[in-house]
N, C-alpha and C positions, 0 to 999 in steps of 0.2 A: 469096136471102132470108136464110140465115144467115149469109153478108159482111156484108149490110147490118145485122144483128143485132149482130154482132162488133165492125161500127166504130160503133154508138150506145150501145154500152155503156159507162156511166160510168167513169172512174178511180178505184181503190179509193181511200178516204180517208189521209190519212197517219195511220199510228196513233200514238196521244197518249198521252205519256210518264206512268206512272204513276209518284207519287214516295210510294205508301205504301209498309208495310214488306213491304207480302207478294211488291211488284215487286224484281227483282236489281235496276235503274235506282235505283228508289227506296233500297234499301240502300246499293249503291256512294255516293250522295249523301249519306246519313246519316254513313257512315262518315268520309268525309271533312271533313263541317262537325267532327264530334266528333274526329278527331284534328288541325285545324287550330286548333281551342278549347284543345286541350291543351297545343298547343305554347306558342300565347298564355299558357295561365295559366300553363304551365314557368318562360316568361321572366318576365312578372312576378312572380311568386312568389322567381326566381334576383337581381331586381331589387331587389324590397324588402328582403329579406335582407340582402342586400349592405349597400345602405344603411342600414339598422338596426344591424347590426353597427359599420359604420364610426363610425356616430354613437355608439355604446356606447362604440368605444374612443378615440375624439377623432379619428379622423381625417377630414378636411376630403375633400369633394368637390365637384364642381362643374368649371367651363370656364374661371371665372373668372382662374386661372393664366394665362390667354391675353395676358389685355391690359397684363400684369407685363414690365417690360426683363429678358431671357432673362441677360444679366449673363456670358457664359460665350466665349472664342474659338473661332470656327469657323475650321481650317486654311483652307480653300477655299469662296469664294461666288462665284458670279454676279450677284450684286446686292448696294447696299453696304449696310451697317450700322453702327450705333455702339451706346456704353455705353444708351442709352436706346430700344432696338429692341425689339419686344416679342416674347414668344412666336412671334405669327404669325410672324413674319419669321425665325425658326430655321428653324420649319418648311417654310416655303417656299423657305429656301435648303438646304433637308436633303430636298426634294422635287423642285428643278430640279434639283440633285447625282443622285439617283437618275433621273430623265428624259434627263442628258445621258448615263451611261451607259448606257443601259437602250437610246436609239435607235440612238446610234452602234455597239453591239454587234451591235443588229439586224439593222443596213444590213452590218455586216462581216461576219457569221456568216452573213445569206444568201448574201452572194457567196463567202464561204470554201465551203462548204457545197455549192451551186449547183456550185461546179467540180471538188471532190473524188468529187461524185456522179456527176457525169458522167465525170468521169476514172477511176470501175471501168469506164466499158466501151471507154476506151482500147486501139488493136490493140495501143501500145507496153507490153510485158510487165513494166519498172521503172516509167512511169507508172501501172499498173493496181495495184500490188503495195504501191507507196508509199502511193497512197489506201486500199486496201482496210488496211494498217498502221495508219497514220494512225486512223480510224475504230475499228480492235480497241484501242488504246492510248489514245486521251481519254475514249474515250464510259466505261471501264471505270475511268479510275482518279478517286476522289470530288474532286468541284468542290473541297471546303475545302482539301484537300491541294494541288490547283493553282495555289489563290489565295498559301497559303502558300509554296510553290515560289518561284511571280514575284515575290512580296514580295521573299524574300532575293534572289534574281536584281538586283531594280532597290536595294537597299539595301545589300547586303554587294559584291557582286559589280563593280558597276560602280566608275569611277572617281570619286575626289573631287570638290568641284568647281574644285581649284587645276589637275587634270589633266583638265579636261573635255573629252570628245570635241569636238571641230569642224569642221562642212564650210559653209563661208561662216558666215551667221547665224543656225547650228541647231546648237545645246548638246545633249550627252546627258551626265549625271553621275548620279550620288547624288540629288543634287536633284532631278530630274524629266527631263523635254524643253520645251526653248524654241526657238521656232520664231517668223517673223514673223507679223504679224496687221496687216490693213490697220484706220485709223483709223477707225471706225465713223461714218459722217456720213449724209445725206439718201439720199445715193449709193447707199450700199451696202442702205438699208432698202427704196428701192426695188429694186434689183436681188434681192432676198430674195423680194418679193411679186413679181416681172415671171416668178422661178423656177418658185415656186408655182400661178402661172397657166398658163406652159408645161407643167407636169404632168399640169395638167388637159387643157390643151388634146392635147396627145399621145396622152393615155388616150382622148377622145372620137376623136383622127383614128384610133388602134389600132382602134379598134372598128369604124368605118366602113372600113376597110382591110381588117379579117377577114373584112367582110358580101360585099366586093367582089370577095377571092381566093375565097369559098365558091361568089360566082355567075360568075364569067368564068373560074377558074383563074388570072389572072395576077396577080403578084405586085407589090405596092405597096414602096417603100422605108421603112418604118416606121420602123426603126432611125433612119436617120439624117432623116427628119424630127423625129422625137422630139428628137433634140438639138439640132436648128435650131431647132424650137419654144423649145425651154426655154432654149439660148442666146441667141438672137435677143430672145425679151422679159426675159432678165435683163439682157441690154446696154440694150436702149432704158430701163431701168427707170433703168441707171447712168449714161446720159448725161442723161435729165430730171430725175436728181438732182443733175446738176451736173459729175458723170465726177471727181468725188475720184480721188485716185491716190496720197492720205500714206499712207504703209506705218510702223508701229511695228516697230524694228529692237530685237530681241535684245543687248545689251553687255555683257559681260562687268566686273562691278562688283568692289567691295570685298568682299562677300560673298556675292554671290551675283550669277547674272544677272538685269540688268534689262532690262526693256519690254520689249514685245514678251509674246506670248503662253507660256501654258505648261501643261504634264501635271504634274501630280504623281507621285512613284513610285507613290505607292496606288492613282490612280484609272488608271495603264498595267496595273499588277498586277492589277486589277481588271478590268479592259478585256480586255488577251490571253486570262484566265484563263477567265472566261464566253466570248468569243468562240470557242477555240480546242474548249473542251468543248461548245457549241451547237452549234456547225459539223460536229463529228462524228456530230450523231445529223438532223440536217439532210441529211448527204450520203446518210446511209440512207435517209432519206426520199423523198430525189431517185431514191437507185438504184432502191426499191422500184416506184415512180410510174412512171420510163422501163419497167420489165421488165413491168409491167402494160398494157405498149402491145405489142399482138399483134405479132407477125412479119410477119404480112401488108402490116400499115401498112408496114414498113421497104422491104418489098418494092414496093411500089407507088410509093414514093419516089423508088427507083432506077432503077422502068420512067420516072416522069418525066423521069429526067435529072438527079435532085437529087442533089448531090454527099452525104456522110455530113453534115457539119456543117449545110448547107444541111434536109436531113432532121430532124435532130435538132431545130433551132433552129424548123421550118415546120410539123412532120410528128408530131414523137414530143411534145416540150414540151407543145405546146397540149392535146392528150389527155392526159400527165400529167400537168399541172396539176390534174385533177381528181380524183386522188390524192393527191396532195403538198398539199393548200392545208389541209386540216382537220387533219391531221399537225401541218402547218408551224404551226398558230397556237397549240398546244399550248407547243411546242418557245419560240416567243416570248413567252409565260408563265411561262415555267418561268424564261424567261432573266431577265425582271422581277424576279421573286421570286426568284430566286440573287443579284442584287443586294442583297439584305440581309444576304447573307453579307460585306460590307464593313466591318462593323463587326469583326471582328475582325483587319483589315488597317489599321485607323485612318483608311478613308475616311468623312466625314463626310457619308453619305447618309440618308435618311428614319429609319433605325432608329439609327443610331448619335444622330441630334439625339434621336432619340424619348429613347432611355435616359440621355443628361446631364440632359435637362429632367423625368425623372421621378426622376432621385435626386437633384435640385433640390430639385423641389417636393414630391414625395414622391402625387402625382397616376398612381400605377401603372395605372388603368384608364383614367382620361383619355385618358392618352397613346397609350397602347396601341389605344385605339378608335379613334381619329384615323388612327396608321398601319394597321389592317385597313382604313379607310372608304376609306383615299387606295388602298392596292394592290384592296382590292377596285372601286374606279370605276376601277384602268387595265384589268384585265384584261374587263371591261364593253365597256370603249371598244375595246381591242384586239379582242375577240371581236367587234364589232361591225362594226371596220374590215375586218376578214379576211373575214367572213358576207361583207359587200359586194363584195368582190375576189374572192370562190369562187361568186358567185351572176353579174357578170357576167364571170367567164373559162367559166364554163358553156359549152359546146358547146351551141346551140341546134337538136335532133332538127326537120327537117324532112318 
């Protein structure tokens, strides 16, 4: 009789959120509308101000500056321009300048990074001794000082370009590095997307290769699928564009070398300098991540049969990862935002265009809100891409 009491008895109600003042619910809520009012009226208030004042003393504001011919030489663009280019287009080539460093440091500082950390736990005593150096010696001495370093390195140090280094069609001087560059046709924009798909397509067989070693234990080839993938539809991408094959060859001119592609001393300076100081707090982050995988894991490794490297690569990684990924996306912010230290090495990225065009136009807010808007949507984006890469390298608890 009282079971059957027990199970007729109704489910208490959910209790209903009180939002007067005498509930905490209800105050935690007040408090918050009333200090997100104040921020609001902060900035406007910090807003009209501003502009009131500027109007007091004649100076001009507005966006308007934007659609004015920028009038001014940029060392280096990716995209072409003339005397009648406006604003936008500084910008934009003072923003793909900042992107093109900003990735390729990425991509380089994680693998520098990646192997220095793993090389602390080298059996060899100079391999382990060199990396754990290595890491006391960049992470500690300040990025600008490094940037300045490789400056002089690539400026004073190297040779002219009447005595410039050469091995076949690759110049190193004063002037930069030239190197070949194949002629950009159908060819090669497909093989660019045929890349991009293989990425994907790799990451989907990765996954389905993890789910497969979790339920049978045997090991799939990932690795080298992965570059079949991605090689395989960059080749078909390059032959349905035709299988181009013009190469731009580097020459040695009258004043310089021509065609062919090329580095500026600034943007190598730039490049080593962030990568090499990245890489050092990257490898910490690697060693930290490996040493947060129990003992036991390694041991279990070895009752398999799994050689160290095999262990490392199958065994230890995949659980570190789930240390090192929130670290790691810090570390590739930081490295963004160190690229605006370019401006005092004469690379011509987002902040060094920011500050010609505002002692141009004399538009100091302008400009300057434009470069916050642009670094604050990468690191957005970045944050975002990593959330997705640490959400599926997850270890899924069964």
């Amino acid at each position: 009789m009282s079971q059957n009491m027990i199970e007729a008895r109704p489910l208490p109600a959910k209790k209903r959120r009180s939002m007067s003042w005498n509930s905490r619910e209800g105050r935690g809520v007040i408090y918050q509308i009333v200090a997100l009012a104040s921020v609001v009226a902060f900035i406007w208030l910090l807003v009209r101000n501003t502009l009131r004042n500027m109007r007091e003393r004649g100076i001009q504001s507005g966006y308007d500056f934007m659609n004015q011919p920028f009038g001014f030489d940029v060392s280096e663009s990716l995209i072409p321009y003339d005397v009648m280019s406006t604003y936008w287009t500084a910008f934009g080539i003072g923003l793909l300048n900042t992107l093109k460093v900003a990735l390729i440091g990425i991509v380089l500082a994680t693998i520098l990074g990646a192997l220095i950390g793993i090389g602390r736990f080298s059996a060899n005593y100079l391999v382990q001794k060199l990396c754990y150096w290595y890491v006391e010696f960049f992470r500690n001495v300040p990025i600008y000082l490094q940037l300045l370093i490789w400056y002089i390195v690539f400026t004073e140090m190297l040779p002219s370009f009447d005595d410039a280094w050469q091995a076949g069609h690759f110049f190193l001087s004063k002037g930069g590095f030239s190197f070949p560059w194949p002629v950009w046709q159908l060819g090669q924009s497909l093989a660019l997307i045929g890349a991009i798909a293989g990425i994907a397509a790799s990451v989907a067989y990765s996954r389905k290769a993890r789910k497969h070693f979790d339920l049978t234990g045997q090991q799939k080839p990932v690795l080298w699928v992965a570059f079949a993938l991605i090689g395989g539809l960059a080749l078909l991408g390059w032959i349905a564009g035709g299988a181009p094959t013009a190469w731009s060859l580097p020459v040695k001119g009258t004043f310089q070398v021509e065609q062919g592609a090329a580095f500026s001393p600034e943007f190598l300076a730039l490049l080593i300098g962030l990568v090499l100081y990245t890489a050092a707090f990257i490898a910490e982050i690697v060693r930290s991540g490996i040493s947060s995988v129990s003992l036991g894991q390694h041991e279990a490794a070895a009752s398999l049969g799994l050689s160290k490297r095999q262990a490392m690569r199958l065994v230890v990684l995949p659980q570190a990862l789930r240390v090192i990924i929130p670290p790691l996306t810090s570390q590739y912010l930081n490295l963004t935002k160190n690229s605006s230290l370019a401006v005092a090495i004469g690379y011509p990225d987002l902040v060094s265009i920011a500050q010609t065009s505002l002692n141009q136009t004399g538009r100091a807010i302008e400009a300057l809100s434009i470069v916050m808007l642009v670094y604050l949507s990468l690191s957005l984006i970045t944050s975002a891409l990593m959330n997705w890469f640490n959400a599926s390298a997850a270890i899924q608890e069964r």
